[in-house]
N, CA, C and O atoms as a DFTB+ gen file, in Angstrom:
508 C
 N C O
     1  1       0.857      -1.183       0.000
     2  2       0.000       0.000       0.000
     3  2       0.891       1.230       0.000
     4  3       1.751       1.286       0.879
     5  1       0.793       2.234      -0.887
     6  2       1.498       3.248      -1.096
     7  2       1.307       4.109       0.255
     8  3       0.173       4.144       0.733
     9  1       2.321       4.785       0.879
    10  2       1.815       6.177       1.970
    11  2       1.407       7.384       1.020
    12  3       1.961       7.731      -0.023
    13  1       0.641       7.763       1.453
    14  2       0.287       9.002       1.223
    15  2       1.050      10.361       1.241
    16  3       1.611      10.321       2.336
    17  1       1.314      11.277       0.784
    18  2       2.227      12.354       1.931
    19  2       1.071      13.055       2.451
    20  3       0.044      13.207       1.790
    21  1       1.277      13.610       3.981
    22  2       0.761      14.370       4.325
    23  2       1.125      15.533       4.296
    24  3       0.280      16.422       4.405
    25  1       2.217      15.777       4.171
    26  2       2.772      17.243       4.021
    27  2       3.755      17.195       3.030
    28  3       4.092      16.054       2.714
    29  1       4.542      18.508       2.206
    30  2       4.561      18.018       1.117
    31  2       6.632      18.695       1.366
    32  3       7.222      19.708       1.739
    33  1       6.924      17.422       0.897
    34  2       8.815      17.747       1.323
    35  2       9.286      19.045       0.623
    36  3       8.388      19.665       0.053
    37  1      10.299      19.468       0.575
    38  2      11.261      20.806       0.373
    39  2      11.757      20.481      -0.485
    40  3      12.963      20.518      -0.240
    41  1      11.484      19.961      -1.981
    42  2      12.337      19.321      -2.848
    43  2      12.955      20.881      -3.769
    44  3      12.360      21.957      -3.818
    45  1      14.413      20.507      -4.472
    46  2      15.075      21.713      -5.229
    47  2      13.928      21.362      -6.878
    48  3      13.355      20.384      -7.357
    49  1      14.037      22.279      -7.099
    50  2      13.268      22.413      -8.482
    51  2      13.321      23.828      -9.152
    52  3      13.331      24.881      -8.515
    53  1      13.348      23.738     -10.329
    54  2      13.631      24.886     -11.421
    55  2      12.766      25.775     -11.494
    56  3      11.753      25.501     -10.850
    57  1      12.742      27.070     -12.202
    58  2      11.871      27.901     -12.389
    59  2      11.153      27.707     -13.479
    60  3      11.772      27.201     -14.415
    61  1       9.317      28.111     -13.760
    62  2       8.977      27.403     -14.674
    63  2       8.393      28.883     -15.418
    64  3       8.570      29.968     -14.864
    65  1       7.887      28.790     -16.359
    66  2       6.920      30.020     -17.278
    67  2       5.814      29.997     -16.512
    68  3       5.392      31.122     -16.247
    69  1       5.070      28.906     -15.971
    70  2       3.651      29.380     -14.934
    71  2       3.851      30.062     -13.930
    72  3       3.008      30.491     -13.142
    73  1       5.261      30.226     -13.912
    74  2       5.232      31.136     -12.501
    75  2       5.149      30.415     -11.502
    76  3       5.060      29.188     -11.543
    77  1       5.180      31.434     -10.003
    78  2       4.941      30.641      -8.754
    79  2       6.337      30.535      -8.189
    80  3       7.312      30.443      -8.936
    81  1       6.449      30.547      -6.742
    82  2       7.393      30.221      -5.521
    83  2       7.485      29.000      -5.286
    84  3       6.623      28.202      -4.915
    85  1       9.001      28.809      -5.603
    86  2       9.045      27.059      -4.843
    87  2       8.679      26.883      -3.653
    88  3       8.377      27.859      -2.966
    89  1       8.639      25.892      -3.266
    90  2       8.745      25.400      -1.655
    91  2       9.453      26.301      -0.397
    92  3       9.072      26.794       0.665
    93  1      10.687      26.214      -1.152
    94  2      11.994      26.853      -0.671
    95  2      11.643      27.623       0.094
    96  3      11.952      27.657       1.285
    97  1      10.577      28.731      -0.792
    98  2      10.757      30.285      -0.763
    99  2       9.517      30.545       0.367
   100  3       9.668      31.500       1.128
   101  1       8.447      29.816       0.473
   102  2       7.456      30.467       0.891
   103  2       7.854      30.410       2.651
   104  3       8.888      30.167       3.273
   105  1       6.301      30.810       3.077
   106  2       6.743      30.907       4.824
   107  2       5.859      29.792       5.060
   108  3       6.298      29.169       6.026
   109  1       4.874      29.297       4.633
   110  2       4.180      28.026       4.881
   111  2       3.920      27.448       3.956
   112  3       3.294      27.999       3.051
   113  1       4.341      26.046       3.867
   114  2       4.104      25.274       2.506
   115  2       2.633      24.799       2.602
   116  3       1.773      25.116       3.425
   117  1       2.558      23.805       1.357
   118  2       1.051      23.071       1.007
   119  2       0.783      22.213       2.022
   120  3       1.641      21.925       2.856
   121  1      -0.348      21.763       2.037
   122  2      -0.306      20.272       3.009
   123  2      -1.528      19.962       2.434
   124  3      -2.354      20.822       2.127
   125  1      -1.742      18.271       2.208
   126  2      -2.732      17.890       1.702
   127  2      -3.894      17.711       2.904
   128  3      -3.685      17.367       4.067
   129  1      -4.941      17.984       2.394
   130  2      -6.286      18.252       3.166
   131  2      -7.467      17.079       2.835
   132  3      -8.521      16.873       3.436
   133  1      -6.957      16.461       1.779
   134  2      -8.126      15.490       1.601
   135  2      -7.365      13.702       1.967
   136  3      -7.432      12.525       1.611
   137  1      -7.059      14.113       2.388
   138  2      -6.054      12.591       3.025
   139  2      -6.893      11.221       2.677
   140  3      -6.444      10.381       1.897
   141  1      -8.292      11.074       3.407
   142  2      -9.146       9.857       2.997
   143  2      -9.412       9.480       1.392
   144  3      -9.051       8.422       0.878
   145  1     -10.011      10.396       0.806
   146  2      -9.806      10.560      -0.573
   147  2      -8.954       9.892      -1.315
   148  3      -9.161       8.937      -2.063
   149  1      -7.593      10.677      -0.964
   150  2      -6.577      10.034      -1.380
   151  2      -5.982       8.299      -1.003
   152  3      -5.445       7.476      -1.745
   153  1      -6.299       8.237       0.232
   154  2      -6.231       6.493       0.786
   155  2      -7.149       5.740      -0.493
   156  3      -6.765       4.760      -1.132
   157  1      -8.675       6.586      -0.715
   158  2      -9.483       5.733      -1.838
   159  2      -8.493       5.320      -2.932
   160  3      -8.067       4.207      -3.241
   161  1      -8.188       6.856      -3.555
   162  2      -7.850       6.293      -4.618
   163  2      -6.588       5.341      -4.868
   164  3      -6.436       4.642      -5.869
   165  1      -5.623       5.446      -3.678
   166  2      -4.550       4.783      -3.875
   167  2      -4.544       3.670      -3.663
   168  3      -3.532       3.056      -4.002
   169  1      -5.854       2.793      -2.902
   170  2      -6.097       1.662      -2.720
   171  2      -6.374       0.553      -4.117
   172  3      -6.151      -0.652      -4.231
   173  1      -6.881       1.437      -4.956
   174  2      -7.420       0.961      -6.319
   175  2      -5.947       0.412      -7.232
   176  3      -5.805      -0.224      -8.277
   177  1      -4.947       1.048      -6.193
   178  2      -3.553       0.599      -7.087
   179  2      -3.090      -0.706      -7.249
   180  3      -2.420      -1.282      -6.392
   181  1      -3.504      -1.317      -8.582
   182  2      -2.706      -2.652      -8.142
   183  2      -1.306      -3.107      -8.327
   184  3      -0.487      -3.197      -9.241
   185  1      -1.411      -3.414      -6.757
   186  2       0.333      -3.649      -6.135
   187  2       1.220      -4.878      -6.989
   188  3       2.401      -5.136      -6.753
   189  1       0.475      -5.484      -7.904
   190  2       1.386      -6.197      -9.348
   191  2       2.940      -5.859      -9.550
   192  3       3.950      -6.546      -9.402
   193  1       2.725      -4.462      -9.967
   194  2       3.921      -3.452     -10.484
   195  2       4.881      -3.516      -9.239
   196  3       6.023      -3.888      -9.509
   197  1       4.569      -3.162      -7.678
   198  2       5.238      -3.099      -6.485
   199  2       5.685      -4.366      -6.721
   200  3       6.702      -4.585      -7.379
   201  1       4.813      -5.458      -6.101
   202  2       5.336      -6.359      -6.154
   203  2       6.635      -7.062      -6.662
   204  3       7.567      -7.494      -5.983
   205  1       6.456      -7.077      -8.190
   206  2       7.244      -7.015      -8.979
   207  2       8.793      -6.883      -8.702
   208  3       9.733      -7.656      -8.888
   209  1       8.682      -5.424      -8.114
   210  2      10.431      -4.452      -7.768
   211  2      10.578      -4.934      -6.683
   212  3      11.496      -4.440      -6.029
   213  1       9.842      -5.977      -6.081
   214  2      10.894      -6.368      -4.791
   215  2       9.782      -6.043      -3.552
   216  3      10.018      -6.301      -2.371
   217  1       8.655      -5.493      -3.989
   218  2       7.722      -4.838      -2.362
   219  2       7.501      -3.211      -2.584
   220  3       6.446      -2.578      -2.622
   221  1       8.793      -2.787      -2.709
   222  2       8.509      -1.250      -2.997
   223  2       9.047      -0.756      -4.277
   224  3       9.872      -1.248      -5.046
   225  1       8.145       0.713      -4.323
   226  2       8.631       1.772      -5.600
   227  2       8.582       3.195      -5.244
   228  3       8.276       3.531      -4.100
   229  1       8.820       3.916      -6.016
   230  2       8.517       4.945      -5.553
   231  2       8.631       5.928      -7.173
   232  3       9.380       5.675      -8.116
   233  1       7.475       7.236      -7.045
   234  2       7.579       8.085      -7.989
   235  2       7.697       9.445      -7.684
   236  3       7.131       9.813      -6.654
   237  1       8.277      10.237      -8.316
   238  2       8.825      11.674      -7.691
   239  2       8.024      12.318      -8.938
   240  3       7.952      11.845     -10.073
   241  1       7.494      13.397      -8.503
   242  2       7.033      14.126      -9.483
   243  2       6.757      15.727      -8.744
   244  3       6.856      16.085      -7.570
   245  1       6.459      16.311      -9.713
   246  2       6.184      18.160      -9.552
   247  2       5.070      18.522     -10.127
   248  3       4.511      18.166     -11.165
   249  1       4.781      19.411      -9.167
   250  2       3.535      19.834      -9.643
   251  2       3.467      21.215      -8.950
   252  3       4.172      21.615      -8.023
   253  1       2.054      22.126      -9.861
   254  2       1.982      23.475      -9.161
   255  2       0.987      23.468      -8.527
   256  3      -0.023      23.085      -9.118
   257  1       0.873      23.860      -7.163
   258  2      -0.540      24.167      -6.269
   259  2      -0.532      25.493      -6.634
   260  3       0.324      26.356      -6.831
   261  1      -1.838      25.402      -6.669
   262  2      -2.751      27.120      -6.672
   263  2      -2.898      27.544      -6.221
   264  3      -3.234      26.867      -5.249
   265  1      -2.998      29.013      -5.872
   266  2      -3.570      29.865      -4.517
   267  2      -4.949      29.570      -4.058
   268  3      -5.424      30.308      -3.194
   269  1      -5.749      28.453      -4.587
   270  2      -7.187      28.389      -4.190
   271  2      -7.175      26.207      -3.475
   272  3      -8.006      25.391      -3.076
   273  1      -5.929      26.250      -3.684
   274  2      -5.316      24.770      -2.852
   275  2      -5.677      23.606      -3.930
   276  3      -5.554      22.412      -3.654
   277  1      -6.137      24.084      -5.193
   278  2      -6.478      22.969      -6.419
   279  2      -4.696      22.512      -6.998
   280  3      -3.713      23.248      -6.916
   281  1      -4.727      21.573      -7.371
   282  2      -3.760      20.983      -8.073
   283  2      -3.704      21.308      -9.932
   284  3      -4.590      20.897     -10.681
   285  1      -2.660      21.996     -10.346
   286  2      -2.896      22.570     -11.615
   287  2      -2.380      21.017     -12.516
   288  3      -1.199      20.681     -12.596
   289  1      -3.772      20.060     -13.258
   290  2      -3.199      19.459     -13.668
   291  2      -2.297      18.958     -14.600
   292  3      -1.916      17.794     -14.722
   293  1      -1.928      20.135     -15.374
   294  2      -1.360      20.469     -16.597
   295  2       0.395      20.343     -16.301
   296  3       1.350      19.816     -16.872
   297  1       0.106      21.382     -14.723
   298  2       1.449      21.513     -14.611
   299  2       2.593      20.113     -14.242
   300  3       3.822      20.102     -14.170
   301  1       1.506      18.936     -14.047
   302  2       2.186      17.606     -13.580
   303  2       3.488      17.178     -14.618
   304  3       3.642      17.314     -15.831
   305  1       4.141      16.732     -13.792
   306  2       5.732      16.083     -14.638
   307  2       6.209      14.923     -13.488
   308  3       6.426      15.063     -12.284
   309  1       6.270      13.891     -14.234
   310  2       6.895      12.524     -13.788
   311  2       8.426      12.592     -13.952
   312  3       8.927      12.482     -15.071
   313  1       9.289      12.801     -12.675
   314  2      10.566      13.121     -13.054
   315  2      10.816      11.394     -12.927
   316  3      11.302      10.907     -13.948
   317  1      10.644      10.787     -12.219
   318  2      11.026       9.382     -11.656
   319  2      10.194       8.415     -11.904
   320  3       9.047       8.860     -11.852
   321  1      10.217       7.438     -12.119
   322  2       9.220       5.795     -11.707
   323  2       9.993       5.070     -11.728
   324  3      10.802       4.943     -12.647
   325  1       9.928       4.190     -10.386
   326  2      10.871       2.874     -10.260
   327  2       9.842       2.203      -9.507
   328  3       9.523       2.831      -8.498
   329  1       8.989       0.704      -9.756
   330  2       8.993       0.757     -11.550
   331  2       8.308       1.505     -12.262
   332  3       7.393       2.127     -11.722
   333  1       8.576       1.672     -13.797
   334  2       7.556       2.190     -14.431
   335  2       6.222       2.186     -14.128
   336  3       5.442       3.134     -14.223
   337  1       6.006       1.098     -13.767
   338  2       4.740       0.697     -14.027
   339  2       3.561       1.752     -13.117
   340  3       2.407       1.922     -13.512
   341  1       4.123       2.379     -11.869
   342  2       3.643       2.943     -11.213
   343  2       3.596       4.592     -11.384
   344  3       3.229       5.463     -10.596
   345  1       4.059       4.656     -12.587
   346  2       3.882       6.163     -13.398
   347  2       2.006       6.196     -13.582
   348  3       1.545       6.955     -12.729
   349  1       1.199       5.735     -14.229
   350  2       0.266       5.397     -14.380
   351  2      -0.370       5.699     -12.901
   352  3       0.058       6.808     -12.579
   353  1      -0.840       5.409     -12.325
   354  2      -1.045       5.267     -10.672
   355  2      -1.330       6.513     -10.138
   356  3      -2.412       6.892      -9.688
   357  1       0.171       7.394     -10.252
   358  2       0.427       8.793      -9.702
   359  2       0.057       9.874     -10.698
   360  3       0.041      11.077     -10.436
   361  1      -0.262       9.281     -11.959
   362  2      -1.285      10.164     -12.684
   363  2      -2.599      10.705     -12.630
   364  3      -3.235      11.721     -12.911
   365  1      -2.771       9.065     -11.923
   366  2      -4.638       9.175     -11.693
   367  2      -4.440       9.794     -10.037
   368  3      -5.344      10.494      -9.580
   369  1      -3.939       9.669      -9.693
   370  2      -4.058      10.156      -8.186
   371  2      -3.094      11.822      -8.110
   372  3      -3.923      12.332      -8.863
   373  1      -2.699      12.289      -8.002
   374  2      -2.456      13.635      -8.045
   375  2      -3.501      14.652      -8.367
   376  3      -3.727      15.447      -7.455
   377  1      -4.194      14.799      -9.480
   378  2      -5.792      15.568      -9.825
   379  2      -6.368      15.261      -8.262
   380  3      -7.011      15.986      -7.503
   381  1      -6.016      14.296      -8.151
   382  2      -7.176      14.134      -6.719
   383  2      -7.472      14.749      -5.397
   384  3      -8.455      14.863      -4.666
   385  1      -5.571      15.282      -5.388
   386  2      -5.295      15.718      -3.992
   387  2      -5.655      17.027      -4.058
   388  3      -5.788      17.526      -5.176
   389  1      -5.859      17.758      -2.971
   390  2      -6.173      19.227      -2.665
   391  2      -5.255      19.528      -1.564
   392  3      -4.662      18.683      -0.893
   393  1      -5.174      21.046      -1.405
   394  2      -4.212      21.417      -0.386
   395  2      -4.668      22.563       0.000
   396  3      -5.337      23.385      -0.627
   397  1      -4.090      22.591       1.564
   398  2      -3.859      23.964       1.877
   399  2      -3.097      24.686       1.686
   400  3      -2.035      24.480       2.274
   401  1      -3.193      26.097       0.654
   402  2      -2.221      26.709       0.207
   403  2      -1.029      27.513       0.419
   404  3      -1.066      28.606       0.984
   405  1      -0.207      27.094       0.069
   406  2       1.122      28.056       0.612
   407  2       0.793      29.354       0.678
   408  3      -0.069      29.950       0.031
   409  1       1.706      29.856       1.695
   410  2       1.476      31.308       2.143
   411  2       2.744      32.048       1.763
   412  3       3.675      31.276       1.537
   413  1       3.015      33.254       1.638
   414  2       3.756      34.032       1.688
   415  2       3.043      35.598       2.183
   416  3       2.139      36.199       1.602
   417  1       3.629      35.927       3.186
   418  2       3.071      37.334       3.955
   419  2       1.550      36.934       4.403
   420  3       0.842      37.926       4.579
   421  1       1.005      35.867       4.590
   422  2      -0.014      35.629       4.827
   423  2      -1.210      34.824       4.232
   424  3      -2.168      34.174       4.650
   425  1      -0.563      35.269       2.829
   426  2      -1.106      35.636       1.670
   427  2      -1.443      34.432       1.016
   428  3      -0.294      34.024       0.849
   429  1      -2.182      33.532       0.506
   430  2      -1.663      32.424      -0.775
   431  2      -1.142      32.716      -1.894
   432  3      -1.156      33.754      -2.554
   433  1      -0.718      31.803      -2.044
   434  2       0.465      32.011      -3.433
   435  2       0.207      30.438      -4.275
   436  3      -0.534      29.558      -3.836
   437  1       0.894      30.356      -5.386
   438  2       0.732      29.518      -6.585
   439  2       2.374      28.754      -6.229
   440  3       3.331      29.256      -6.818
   441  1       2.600      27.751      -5.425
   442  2       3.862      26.897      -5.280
   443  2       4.150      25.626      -6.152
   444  3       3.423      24.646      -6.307
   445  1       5.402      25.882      -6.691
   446  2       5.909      24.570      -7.151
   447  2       6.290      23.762      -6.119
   448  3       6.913      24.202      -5.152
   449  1       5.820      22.078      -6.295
   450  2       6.173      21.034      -5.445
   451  2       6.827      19.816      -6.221
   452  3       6.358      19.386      -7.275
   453  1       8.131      19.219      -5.505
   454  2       8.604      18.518      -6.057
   455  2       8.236      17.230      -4.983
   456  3       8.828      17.348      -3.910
   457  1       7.298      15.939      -5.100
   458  2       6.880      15.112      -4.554
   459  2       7.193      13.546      -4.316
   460  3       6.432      12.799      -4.930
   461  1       8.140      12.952      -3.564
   462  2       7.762      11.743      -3.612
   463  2       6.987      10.837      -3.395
   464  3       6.670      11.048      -2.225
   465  1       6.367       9.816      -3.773
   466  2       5.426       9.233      -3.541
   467  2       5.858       7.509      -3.222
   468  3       6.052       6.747      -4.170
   469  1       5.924       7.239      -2.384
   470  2       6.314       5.881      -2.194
   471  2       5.432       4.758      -1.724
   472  3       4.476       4.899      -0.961
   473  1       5.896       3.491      -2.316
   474  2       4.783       2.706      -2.793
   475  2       5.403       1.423      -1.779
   476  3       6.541       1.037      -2.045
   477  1       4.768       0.854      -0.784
   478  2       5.048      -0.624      -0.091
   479  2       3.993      -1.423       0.173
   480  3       2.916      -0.880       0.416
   481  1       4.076      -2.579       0.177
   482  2       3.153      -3.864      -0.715
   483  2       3.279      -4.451       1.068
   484  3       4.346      -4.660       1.645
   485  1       1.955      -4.614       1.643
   486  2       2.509      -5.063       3.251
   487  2       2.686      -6.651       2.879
   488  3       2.055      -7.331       2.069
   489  1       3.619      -6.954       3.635
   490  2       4.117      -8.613       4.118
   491  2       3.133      -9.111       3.481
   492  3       3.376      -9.369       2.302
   493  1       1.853      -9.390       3.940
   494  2       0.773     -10.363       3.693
   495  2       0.140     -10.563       2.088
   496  3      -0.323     -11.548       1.514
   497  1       0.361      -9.113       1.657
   498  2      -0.144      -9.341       0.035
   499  2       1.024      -9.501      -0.728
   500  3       0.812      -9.453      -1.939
   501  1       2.499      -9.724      -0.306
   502  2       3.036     -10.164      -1.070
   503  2       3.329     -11.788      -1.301
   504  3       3.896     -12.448      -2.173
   505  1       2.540     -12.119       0.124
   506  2       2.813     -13.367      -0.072
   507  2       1.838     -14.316      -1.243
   508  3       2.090     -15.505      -1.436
């Protein structure tokens, strides 16, 4: 079963044309707000692909949160999949998540996030 993040790491990442403050920069980052949601959809994952790599995987990807805590889905980029197979997965599940939006001066702002997402298959379903 993949973890979820609940809060979203400090990853380095580039400047993009949509604009927006990395992680880095702001005074309060994103944090995901729909947590159950997200357990749904990640449950639907079948752990085949995990399996596969040994139990675990993991996918890193970026994305831009909005000042209104929506996930811009356009802005998504798969930097990583190990295995592949779990590129697919973190496609359908990212649109899904919502956040509370980064702040700067108080304020919300439009943040780039660089995300890992890691994927472990418990003992029992791998057997």
């Amino acid at each position: 079963m993949p973890n979820p993040p609940d809060s979203i790491s400090r990853g380095t990442t580039r400047n993009s044309p949509q604009g927006g403050f990395e992680v880095s920069q702001v005074e309060e980052g994103p944090a995901v707000t729909n947590v159950p949601e997200m357990l749904r959809q990640l449950s639907r994952v079948n752990p085949v692909a995990v399996r596969n790599a040994g139990g675990t995987g993991q996918v890193v990807a970026r994305f831009l949160v909005l000042e209104d805590g929506r996930l811009d889905p356009a802005s998504i980029i798969i930097r990583s999949a190990s295995p592949e197979g779990l590129r697919s997965p973190v496609l359908e599940l990212l649109p899904v998540m919502h956040f509370r939006p980064a702040r700067v001066n108080g304020r919300p702002v439009k943040v780039w996030v660089e995300q890992p997402i890691i994927f472990a298959v418990e003992e029992q379903a791998r057997q």
